[in-house]
RONUFI-247955 format. One record per residue (C-alpha): y, x, z; residue number from 1. Coordinates in pm, 1 decimal. Each point is the difference from the previous one (the first is absolute). Layout:
REM residues N
site c2:Y | c1:X | c3:Z | koldren:NUM
...
//
This chain:
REM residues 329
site c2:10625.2 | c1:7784.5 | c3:7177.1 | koldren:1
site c2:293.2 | c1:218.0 | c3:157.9 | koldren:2
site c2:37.5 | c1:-331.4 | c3:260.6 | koldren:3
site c2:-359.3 | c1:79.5 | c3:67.3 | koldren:4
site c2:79.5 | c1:389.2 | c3:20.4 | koldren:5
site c2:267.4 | c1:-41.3 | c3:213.6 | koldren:6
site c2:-217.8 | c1:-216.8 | c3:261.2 | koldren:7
site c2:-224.0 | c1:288.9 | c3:14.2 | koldren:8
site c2:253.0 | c1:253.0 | c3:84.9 | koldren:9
site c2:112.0 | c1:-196.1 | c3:257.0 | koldren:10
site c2:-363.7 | c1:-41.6 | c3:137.0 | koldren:11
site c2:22.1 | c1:411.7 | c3:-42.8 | koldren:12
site c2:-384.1 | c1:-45.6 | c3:-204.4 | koldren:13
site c2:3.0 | c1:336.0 | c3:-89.7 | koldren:14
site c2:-156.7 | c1:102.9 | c3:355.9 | koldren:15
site c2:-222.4 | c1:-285.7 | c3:1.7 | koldren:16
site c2:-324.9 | c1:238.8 | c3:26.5 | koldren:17
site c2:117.2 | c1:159.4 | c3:340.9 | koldren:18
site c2:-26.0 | c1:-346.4 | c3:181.7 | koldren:19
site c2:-291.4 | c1:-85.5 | c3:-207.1 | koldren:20
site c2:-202.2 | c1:321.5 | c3:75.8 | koldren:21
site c2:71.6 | c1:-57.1 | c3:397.5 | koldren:22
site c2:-141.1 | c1:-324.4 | c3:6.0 | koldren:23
site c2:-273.6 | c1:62.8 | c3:-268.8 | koldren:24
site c2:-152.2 | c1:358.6 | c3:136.0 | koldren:25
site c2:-48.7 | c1:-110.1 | c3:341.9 | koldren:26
site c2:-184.0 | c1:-318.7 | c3:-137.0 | koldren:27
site c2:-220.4 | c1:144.1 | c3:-273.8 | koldren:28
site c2:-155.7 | c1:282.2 | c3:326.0 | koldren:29
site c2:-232.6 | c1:-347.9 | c3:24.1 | koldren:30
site c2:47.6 | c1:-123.5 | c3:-299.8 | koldren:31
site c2:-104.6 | c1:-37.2 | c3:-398.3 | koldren:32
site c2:315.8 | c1:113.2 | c3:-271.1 | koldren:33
site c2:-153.8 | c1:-242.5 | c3:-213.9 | koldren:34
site c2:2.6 | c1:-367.5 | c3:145.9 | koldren:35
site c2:210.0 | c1:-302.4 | c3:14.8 | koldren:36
site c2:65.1 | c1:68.9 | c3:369.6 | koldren:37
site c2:152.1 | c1:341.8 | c3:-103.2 | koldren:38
site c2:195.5 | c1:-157.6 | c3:-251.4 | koldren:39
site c2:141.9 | c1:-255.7 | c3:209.1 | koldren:40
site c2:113.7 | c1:252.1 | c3:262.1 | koldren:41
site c2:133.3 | c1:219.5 | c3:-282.6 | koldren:42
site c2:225.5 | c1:-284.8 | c3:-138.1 | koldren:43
site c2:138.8 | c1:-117.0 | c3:356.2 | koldren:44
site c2:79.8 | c1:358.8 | c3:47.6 | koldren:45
site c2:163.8 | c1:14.7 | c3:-350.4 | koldren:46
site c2:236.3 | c1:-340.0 | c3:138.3 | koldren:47
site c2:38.0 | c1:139.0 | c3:336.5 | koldren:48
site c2:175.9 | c1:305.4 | c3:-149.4 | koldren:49
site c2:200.5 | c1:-177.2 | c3:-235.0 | koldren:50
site c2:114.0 | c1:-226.4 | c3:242.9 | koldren:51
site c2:48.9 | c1:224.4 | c3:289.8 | koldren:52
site c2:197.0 | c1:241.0 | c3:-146.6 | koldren:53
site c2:194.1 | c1:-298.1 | c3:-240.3 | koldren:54
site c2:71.5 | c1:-100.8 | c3:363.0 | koldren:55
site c2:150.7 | c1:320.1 | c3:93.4 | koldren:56
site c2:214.2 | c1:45.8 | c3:-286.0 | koldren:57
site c2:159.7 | c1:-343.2 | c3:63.1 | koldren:58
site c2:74.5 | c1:48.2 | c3:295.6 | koldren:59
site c2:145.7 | c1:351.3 | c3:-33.8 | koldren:60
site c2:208.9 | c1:-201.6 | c3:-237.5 | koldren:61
site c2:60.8 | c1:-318.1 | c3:188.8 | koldren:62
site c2:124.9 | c1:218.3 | c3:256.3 | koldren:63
site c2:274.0 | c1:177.4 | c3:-188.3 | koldren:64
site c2:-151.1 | c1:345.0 | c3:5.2 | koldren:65
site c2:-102.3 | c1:109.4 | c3:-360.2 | koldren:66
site c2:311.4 | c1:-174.3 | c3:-118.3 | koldren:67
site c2:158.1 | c1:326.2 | c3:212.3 | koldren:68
site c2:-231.7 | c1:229.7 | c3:-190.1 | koldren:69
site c2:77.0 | c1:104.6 | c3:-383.2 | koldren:70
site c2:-393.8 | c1:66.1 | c3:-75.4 | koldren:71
site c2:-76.0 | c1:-318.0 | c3:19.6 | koldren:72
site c2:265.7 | c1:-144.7 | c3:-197.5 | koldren:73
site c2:-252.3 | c1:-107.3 | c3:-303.2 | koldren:74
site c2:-250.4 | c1:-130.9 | c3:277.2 | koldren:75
site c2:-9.5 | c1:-359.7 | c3:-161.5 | koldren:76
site c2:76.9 | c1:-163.0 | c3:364.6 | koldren:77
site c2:335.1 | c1:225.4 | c3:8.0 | koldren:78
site c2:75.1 | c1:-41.7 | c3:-361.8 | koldren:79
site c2:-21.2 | c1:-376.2 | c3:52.2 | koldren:80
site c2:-278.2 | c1:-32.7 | c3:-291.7 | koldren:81
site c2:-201.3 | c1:-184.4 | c3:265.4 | koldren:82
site c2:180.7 | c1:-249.0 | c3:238.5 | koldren:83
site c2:-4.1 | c1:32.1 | c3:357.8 | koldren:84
site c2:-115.0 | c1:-354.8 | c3:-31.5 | koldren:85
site c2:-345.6 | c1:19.5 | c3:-221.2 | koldren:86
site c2:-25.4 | c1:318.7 | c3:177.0 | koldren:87
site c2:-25.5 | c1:-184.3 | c3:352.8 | koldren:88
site c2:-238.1 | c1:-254.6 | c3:-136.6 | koldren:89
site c2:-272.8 | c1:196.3 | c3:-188.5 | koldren:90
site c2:-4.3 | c1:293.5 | c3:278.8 | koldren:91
site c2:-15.5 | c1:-261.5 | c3:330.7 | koldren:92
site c2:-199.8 | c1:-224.9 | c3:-136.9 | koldren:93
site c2:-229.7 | c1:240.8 | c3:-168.8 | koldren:94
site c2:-18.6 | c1:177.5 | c3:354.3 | koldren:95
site c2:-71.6 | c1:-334.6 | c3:175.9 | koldren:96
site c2:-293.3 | c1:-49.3 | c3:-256.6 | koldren:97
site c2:-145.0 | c1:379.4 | c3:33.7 | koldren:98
site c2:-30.9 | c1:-84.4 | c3:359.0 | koldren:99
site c2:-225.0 | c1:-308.0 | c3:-29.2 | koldren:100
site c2:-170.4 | c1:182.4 | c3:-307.8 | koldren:101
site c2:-44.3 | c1:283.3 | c3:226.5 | koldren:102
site c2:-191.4 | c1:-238.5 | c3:274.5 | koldren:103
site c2:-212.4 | c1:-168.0 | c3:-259.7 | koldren:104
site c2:-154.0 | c1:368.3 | c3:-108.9 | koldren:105
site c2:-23.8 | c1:95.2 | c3:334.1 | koldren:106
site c2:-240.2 | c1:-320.2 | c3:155.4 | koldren:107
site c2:-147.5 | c1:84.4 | c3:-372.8 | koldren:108
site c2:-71.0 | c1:388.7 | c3:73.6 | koldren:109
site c2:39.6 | c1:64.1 | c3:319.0 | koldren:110
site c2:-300.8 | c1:67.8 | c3:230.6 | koldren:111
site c2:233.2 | c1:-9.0 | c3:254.3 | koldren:112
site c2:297.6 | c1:-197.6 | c3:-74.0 | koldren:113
site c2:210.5 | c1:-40.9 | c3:300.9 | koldren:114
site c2:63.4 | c1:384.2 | c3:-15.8 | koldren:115
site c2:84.1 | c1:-0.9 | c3:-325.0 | koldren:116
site c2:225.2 | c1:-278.5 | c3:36.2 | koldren:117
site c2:157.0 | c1:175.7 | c3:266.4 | koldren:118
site c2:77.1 | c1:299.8 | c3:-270.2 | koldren:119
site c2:97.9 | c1:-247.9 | c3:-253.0 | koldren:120
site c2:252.1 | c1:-146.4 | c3:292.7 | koldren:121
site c2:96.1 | c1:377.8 | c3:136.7 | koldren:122
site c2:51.9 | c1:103.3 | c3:-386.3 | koldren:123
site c2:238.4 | c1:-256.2 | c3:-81.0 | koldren:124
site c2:192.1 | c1:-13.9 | c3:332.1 | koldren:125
site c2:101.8 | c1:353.2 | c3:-40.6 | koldren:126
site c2:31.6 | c1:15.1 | c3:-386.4 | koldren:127
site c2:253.2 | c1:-309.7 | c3:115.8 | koldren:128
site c2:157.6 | c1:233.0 | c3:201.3 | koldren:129
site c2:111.7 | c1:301.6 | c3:-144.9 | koldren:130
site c2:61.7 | c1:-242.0 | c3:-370.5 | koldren:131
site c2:227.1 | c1:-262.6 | c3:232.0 | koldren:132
site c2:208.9 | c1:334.7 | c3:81.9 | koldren:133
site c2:-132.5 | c1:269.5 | c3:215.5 | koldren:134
site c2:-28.0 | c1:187.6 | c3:-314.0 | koldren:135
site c2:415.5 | c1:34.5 | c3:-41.3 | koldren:136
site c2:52.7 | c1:-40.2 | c3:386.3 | koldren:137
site c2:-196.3 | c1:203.9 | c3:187.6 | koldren:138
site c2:-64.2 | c1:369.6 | c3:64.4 | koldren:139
site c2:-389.7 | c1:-76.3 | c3:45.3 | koldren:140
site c2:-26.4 | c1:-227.2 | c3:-281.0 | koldren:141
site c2:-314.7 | c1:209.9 | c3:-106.7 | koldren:142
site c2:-186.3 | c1:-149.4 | c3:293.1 | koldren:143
site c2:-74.9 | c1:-328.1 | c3:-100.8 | koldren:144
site c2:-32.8 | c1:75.7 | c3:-364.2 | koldren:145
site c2:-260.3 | c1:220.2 | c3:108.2 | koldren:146
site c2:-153.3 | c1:-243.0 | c3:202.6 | koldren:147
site c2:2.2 | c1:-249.0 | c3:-274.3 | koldren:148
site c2:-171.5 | c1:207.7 | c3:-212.2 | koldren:149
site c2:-262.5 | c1:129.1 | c3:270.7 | koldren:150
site c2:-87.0 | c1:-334.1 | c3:75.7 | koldren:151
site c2:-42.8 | c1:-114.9 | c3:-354.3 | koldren:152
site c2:-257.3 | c1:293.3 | c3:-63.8 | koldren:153
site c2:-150.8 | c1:-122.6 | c3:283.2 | koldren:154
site c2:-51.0 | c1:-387.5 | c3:-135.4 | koldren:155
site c2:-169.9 | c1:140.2 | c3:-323.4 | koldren:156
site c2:-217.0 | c1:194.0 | c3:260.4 | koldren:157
site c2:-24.1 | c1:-345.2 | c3:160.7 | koldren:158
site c2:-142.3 | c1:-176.2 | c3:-233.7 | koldren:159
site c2:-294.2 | c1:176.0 | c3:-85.9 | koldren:160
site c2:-58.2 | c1:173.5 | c3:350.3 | koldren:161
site c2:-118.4 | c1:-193.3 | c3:343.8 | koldren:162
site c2:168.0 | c1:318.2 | c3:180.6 | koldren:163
site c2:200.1 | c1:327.4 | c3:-18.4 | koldren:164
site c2:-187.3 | c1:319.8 | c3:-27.0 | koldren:165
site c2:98.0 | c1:361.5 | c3:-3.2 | koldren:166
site c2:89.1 | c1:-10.3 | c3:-364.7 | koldren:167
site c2:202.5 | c1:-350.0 | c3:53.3 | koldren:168
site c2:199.1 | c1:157.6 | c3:273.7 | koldren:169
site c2:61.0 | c1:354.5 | c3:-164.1 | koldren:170
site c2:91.0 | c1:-212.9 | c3:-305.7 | koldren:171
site c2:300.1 | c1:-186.5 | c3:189.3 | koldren:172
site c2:94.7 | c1:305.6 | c3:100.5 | koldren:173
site c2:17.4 | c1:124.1 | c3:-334.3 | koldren:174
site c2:207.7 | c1:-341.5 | c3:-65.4 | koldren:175
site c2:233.5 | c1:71.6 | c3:253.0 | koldren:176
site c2:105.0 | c1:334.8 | c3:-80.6 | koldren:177
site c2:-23.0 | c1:-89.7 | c3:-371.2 | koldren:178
site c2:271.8 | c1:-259.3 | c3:7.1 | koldren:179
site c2:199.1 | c1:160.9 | c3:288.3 | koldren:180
site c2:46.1 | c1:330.1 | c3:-178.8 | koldren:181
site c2:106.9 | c1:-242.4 | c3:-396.7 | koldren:182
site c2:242.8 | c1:-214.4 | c3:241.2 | koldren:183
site c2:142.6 | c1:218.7 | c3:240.4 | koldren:184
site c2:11.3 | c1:322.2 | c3:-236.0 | koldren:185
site c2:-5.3 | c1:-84.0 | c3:-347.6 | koldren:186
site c2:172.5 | c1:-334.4 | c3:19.2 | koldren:187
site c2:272.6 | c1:162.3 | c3:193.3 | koldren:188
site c2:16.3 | c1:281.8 | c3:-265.8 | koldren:189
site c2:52.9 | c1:-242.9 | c3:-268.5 | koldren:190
site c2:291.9 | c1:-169.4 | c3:206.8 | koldren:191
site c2:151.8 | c1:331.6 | c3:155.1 | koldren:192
site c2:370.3 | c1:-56.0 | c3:-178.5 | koldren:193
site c2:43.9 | c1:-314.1 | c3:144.3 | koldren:194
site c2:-41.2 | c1:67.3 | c3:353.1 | koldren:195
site c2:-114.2 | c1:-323.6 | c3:130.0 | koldren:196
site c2:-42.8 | c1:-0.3 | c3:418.2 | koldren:197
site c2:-405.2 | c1:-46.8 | c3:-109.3 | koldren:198
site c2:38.4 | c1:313.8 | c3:-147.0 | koldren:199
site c2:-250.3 | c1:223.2 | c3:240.7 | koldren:200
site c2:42.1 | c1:324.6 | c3:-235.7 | koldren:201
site c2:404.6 | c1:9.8 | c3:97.3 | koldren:202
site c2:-110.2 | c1:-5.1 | c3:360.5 | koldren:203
site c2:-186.0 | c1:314.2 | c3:-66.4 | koldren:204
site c2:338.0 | c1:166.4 | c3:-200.3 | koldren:205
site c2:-164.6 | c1:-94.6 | c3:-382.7 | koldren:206
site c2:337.9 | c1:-9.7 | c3:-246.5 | koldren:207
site c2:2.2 | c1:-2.3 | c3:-368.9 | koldren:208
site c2:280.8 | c1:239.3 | c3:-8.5 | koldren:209
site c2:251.4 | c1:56.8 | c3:-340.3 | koldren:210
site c2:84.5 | c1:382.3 | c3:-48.9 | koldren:211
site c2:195.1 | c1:16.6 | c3:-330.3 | koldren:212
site c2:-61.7 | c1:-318.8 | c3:-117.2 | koldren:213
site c2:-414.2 | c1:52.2 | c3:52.2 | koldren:214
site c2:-153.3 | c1:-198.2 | c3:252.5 | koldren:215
site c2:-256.0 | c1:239.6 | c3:238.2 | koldren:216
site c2:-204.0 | c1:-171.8 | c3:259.1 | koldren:217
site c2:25.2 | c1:178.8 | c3:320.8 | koldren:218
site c2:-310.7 | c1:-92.6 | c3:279.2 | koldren:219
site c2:120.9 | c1:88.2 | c3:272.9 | koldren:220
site c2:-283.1 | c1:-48.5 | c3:265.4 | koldren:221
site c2:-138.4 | c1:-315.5 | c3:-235.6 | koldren:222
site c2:-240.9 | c1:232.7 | c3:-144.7 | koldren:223
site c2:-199.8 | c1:91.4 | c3:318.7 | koldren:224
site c2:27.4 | c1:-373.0 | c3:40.7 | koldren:225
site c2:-158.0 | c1:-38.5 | c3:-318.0 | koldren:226
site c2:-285.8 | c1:304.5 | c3:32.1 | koldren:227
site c2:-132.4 | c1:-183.8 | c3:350.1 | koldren:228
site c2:-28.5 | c1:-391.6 | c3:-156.0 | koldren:229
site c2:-157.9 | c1:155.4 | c3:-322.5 | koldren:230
site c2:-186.0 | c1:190.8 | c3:146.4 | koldren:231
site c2:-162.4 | c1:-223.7 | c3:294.9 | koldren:232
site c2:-51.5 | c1:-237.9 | c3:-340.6 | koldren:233
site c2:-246.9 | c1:293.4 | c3:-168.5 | koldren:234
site c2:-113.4 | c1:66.9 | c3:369.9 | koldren:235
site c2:-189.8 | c1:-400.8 | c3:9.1 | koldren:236
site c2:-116.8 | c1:118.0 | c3:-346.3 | koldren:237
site c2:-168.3 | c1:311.7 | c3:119.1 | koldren:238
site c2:-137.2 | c1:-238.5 | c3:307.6 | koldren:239
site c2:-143.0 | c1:-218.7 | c3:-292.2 | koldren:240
site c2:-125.0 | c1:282.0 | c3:-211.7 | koldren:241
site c2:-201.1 | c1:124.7 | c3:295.3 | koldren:242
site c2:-158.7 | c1:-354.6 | c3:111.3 | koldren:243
site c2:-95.6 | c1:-46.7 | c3:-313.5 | koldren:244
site c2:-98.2 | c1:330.8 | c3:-170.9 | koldren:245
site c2:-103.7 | c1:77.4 | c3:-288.7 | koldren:246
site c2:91.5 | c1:269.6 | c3:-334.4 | koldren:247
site c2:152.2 | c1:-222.1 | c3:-204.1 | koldren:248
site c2:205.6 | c1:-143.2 | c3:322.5 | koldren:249
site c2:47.4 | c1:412.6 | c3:53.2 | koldren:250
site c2:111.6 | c1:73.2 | c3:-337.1 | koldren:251
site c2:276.7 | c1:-298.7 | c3:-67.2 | koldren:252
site c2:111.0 | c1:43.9 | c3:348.1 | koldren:253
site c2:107.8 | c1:344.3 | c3:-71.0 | koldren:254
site c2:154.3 | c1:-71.8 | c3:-346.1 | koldren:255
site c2:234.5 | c1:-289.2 | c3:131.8 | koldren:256
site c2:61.0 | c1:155.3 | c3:326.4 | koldren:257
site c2:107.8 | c1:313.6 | c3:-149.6 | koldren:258
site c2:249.0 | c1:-193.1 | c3:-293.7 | koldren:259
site c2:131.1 | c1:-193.9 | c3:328.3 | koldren:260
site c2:143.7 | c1:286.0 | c3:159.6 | koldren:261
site c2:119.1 | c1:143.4 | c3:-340.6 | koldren:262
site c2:174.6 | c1:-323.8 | c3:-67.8 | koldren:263
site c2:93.5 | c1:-11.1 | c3:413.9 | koldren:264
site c2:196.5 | c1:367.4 | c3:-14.7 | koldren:265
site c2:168.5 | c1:-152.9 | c3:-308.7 | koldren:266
site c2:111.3 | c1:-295.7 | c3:238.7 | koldren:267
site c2:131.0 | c1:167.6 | c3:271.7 | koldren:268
site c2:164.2 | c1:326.1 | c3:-170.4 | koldren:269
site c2:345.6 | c1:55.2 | c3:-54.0 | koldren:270
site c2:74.7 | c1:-67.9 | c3:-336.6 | koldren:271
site c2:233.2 | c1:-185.5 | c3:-323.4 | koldren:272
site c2:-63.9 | c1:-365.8 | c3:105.8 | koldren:273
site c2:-42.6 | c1:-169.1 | c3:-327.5 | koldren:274
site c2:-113.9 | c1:-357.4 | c3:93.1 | koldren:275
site c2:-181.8 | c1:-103.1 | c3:-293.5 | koldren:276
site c2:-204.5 | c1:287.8 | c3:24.0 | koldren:277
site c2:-47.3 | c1:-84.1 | c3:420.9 | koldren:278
site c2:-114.7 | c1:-321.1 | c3:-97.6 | koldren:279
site c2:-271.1 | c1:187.3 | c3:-206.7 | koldren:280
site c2:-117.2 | c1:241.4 | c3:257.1 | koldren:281
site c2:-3.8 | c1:-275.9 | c3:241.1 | koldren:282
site c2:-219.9 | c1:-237.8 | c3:-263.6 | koldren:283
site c2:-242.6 | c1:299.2 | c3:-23.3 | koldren:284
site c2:0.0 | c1:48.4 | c3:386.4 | koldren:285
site c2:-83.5 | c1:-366.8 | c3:13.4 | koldren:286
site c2:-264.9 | c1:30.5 | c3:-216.4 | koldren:287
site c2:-183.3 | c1:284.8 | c3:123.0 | koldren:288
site c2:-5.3 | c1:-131.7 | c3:353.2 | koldren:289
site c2:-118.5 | c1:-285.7 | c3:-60.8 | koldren:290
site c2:-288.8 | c1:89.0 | c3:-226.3 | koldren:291
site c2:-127.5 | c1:226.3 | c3:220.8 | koldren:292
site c2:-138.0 | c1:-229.9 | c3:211.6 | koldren:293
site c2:-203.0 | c1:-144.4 | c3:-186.3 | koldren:294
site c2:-211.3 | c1:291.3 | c3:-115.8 | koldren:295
site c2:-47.9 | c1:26.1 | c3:393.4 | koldren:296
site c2:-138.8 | c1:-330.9 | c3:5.5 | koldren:297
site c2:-145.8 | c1:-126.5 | c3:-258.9 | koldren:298
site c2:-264.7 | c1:107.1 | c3:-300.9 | koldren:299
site c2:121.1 | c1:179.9 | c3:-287.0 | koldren:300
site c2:-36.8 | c1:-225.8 | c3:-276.5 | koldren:301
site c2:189.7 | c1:-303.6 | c3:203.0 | koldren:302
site c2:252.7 | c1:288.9 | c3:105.9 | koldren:303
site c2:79.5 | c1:74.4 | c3:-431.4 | koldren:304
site c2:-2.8 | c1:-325.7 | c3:-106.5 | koldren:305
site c2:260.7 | c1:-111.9 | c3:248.1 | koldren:306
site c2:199.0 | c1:264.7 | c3:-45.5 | koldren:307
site c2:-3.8 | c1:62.1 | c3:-403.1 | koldren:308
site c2:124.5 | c1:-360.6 | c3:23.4 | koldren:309
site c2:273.1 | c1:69.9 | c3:266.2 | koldren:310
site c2:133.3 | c1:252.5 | c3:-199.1 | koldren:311
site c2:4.9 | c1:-147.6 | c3:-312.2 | koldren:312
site c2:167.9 | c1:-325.7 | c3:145.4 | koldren:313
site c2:253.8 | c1:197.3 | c3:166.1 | koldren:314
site c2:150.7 | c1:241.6 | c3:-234.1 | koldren:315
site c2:-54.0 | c1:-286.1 | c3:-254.0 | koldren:316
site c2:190.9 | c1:-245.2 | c3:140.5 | koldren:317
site c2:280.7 | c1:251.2 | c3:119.7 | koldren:318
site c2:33.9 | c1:55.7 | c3:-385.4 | koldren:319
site c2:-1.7 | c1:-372.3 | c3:-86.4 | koldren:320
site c2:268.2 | c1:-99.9 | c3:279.0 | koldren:321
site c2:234.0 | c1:329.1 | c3:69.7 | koldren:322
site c2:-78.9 | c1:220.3 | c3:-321.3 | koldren:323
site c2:-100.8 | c1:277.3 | c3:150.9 | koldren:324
site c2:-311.0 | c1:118.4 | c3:184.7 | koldren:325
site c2:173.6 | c1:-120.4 | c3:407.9 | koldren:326
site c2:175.8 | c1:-270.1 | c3:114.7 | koldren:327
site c2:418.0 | c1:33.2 | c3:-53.4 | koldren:328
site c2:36.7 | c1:-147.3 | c3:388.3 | koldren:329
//
């Protein structure tokens, strides 16, 4: 069992719902919650995200870089619990599997298929991209994560849809700023004492700073940064709110948008940084953003039974592989 446990902290499982809700919500604006065609996208989205981000955190290992960094030393790729070797063979040849498993849905679902293979081909390429390196290497690294994840809410939209229409394109712009504000704030946040050159937050004079042996993070100009990607994020929302209005749209809107920018002045103040309790905020961020879509989109009932489940899957599994109610890396 703690072999088992240890593959699905290296798969990072705990944030499973986040890719499955951005390939599910898009899909279910024409579809049924309730089908086998629903549950068949639900369960490639459940292996895509286990793979995917598996991939990443091989290759952040492969590549000598959170061998450098002392929070992941219990990561089971760094504490050699898993061997670079089985590692290689169930993430590449899992990923080489997802992609044909990923055509066969698509000429399944699709009622227009070359477009959605083209996301399917788009969201790979890039998610390639920044896991092959970009993410330790480069300043913009949050580009083609961002990208991957855009165009992976757009193949669940894909394969239900024969085109995009206002609420498809306001939703990848909700995508977009989604995943560029977790990458290129919140990901560099969690990563701010090592410095890597990827690092866009140091760019912008973030430093977790000791004063007598306390560590304070000072922003610098990271928080404006921060403010403007958030808030474009919310901004899509609002766009999707408005297309498609209605009270109990009105109402959650207002409720999530206003514990977003609570949780968002927490983010970007001054403050003790305390990284286990970062990780938190940012887990709460996560989740907040990303179920507010959904209550822009789709019918209430669909929008509680998704989400009762997300949450229940993802503080329970946090408990079951880090003890405690966010992931340790």
């Amino acid at each position: 069992m703690e072999k088992v446990k240890d593959y699905l902290r290296m798969f990072r499982a705990q944030t499973m719902p986040a890719t499955l809700f951005l390939i599910l919500v898009p899909y279910l604006t024409n579809g049924t919650l309730i089908s086998l065609e629903t549950l068949e996208v639900a369960l490639f989205a459940v292996l895509a995200h286990y793979l995917s981000f598996g991939h990443n955190s091989l290759m952040d290992t492969y590549g000598g870089w959170d061998l450098k960094d002392p929070s992941k030393a219990s990561h089971p790729l760094v504490a050699g619990r898993i061997s670079m070797t089985a590692a290689h063979n169930v993430i590449h040849w899992g990923l080489a599997l997802l992609a044909i498993l990923g055509c066969i849905i698509t000429f399944q679902l699709s009622p227009t298929p070359v477009i959605a293979l083209l996301c399917l081909l788009m969201w790979f390429v890039w998610g390639h991209s920044y896991n092959d390196g970009l993410d330790k290497e480069s300043l913009f690294s949050f580009v083609p994560i961002s990208l991957c994840f855009t165009f992976m809410g757009m193949y669940g939209w894909f394969l239900s849809h024969g085109s995009l229409n206002m609420t498809g394109w306001l939703y990848i712009g909700y995508v977009f700023f989604l995943i560029l504000f977790q990458i290129s704030y919140e990901g560099c946040l969690k990563e701010l004492e090592i410095r890597e050159r990827s690092n866009i937050l140091v760019k912008f004079g973030a430093e977790v700073r000791v004063v007598g042996g306390i560590k304070r993070f000072i922003p610098g100009r990271s928080g404006n940064y921060g403010v403007v990607t958030k808030g474009l994020n919310v901004f899509f929302g609002l766009l999707l709110l408005l297309w498609n209005f209605n009270q109990v749209r009105l109402v959650a809107f207002v409720i999530l948008s206003a514990l977003i920018f609570t949780l968002l002045h927490q983010l970007v103040k001054p403050r003790l940084y305390i990284r286990d309790k970062e990780l938190l905020s940012m887990s709460i961020m996560e989740i907040l953003s990303i179920y507010l879509a959904p209550w822009l989109m789709l019918d209430p009932l669909t929008v509680i039974i998704l989400e009762v489940i997300g949450i229940f899957y993802f503080f329970g599994i946090n408990l079951w592989l880090w003890k405690m109610p966010a992931p340790k890396v």
